[in-house]
N, C-alpha and C positions, 0 to 999 in steps of 0.2 A: 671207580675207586673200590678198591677190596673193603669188604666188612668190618675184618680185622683191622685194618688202618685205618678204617673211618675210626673203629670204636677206639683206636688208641689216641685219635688226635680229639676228637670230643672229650674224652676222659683228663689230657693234659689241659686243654683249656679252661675247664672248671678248677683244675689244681691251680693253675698259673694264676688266673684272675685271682682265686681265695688268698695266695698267700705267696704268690711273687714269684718269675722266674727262679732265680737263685738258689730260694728257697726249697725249692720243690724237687726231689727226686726221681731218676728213672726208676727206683722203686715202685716209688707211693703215684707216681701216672700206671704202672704194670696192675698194681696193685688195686687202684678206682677202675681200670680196665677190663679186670676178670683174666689177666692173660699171662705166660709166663713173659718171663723177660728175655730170652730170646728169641719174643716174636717182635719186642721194639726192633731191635738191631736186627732183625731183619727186614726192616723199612727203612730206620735210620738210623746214621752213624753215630747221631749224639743228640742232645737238646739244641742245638743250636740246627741243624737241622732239620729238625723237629718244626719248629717255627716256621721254616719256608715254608712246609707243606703247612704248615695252621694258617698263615697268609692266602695261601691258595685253595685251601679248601677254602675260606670265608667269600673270597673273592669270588670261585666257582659259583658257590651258593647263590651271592646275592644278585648274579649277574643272571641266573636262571630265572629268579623269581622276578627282576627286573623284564627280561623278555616274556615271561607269561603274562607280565599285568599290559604286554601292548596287545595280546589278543582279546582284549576283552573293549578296544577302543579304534577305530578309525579316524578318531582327530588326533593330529599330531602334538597340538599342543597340551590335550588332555593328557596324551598316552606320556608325553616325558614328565608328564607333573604326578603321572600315576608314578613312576619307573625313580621319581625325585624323592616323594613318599617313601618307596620300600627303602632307597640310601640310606635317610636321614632318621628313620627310625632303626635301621641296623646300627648306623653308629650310638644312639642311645640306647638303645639294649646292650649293647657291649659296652659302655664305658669305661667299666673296670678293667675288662681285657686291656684295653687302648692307652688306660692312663697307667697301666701296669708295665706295658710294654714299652711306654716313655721312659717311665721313673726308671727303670732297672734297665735299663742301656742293655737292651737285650741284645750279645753278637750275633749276627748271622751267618747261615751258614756260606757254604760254597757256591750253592744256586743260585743265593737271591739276587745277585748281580743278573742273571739272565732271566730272574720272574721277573723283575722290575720293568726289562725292557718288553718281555709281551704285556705286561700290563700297561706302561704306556701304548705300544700299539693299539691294543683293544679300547682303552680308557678314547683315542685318538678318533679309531671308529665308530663307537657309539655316542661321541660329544658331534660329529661330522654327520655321520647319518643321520642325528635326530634333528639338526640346524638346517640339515637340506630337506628333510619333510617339511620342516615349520616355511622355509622361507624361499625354495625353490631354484630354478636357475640364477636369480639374482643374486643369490651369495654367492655364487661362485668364487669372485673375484678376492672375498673377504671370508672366506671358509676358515682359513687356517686360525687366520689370527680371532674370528669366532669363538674356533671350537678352543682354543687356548682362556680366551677372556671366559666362556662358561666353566673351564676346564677350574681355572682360578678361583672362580666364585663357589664352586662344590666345595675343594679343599679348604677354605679361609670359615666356612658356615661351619664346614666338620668341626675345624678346628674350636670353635667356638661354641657347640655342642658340647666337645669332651668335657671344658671348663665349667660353661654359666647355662644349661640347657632348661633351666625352669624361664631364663627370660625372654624365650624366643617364643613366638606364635607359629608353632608347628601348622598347625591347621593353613593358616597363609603362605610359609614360607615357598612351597615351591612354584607357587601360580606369582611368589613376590620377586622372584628370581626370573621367572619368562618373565616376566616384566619388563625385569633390566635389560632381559634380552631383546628383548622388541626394540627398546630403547635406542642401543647401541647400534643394534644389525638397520634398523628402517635408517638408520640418520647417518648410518655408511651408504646404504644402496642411494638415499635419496641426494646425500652431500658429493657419492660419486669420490669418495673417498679416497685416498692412494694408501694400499695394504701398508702393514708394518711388517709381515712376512710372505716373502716374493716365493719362497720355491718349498714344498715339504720334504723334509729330510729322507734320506734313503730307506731307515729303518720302519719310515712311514709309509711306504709308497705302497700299492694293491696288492702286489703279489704275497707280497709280507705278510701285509694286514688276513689275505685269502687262509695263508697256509696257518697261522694263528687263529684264525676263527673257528677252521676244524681241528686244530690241537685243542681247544675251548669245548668245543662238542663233543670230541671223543672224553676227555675227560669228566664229560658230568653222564656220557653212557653209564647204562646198567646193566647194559645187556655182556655175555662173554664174549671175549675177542680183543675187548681194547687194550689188551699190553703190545700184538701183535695189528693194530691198529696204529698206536702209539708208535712202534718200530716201523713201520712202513713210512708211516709221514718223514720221518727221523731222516729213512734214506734217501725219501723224496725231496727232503728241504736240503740236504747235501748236495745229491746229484743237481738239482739244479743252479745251486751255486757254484758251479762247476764253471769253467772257459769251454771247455767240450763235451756238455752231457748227453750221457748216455742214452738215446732215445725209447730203449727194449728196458732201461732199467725205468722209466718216470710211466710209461704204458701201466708197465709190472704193477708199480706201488699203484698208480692211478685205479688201476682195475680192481684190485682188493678194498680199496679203501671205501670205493663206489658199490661193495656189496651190503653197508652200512646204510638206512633209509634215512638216517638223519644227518648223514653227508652228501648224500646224492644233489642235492642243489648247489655245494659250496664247493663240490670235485666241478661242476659242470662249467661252474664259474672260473675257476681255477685252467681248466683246461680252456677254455677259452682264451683267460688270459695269456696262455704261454705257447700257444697256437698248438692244439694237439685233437 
């Protein structure tokens, strides 16, 4: 992300939190900024736009700091209670954002219909990939509907954060959560359970998930390159939803993309998947 738009969308979320979307000016965001004001609208079309990218910056953010805290763990179960920690402490450092953005029925813009769905994707892959560390090929069978039941239990705590967060035992909560999880997942594998969801939906399925985890990575790069980054995936995630794609053009993007060190293992993946 550029400089400039970082410092604009940091600068809006201190105004919005203090004193309310509504309230708040493309001015006086330009203005905490240091920037004129036709450097906003050169990032975005309005405030309501505005807020997609403050959703996904936040989202980027915490998902990076999420992945650093499992380098520093080889058990699985510690590494999602490290990764459960950084969540639940982002939601209470931001409260005011959160209960800002309830109260004032903040619209959104044009994109959020399409953040939402990679953010399900991703939210999908990292509830799936942390359930298959903890418990193995035996989840298998019971993965989806898992990663759904932990998926529920994050969201229902947030919620519950934003509100009453002095009455919770942060220090326990996220080892009180694998808990439940144990709970649930050992007394499906051991009950031999029959799923509540048979098939995971299309928008979920690997390839998806593949081409979304390096749109995730080029966006938190800092290095130059990632607008033309960004475009190449853009034409790769086309071409391949194609009936007859292009095989010179998916090589094309494939190869550019794979000159990046922090995509090279999720091109390799990727390319595998799609037999190249």
């Amino acid at each position: 992300m550029q400089d400039k738009k970082k410092t604009i969308i940091e600068a809006s979320i201190e105004r919005f939190a203090k004193q309310g979307f509504h309230a708040t000016s493309v001015q006086e965001i330009v203005d905490k900024a240091k920037v004129a004001k036709g450097s906003f609208y050169n990032y975005f079309d309005s405030k309501e736009d505005l807020i997609v990218s403050i959703y996904d910056y936040y989202y980027a953010s915490i998902r990076n700091k999420m992945e650093n805290a499992t380098q520093s763990t080889t058990d699985p179960r510690e590494s999602l209670a490290k990764q459960l920690d950084i969540y639940f402490q982002f939601i209470i450092e931001n409260q005011s954002l959160i209960i800002m953005l309830l109260r004032d029925q903040v619209p959104l813009g044009k994109d959020m219909e399409s953040f939402i769905l990679k953010m399900k994707q991703q939210d999908f892959e990292w509830t799936s990939d942390n359930v298959r560390k903890i418990y193995g090929e035996a989840i298998e069978p019971y993965l989806i509907d898992v990663a759904v039941i932990l998926d529920g239990m994050l969201k229902s705590y947030s919620n519950w954060l934003v509100i009453n967060s002095e009455s919770v035992n942060m220090e326990h909560l996220s080892y009180f959560i694998i808990e439940r999880l144990d709970d649930i997942s050992l007394s499906m594998i051991n009950n031999k359970a029959k799923p509540a969801i048979a098939e995971v939906p299309k928008f979920l399925k690997e390839k998806e998930l593949i081409i979304n985890k390096i749109r995730q990575k080029i966006h938190s790069m800092v290095n130059t390159g990632t607008e033309k980054a960004t475009e190449a995936l853009d034409v790769l995630d086309q071409e391949l939803a194609k009936s007859e794609p292009q095989t010179i053009v998916i090589e094309s993007m494939l190869e550019h993309l794979q000159q990046f060190d922090a995509l090279k293992e999720d091109i390799d993946q990727l390319k595998r998947k799609i037999g190249q």
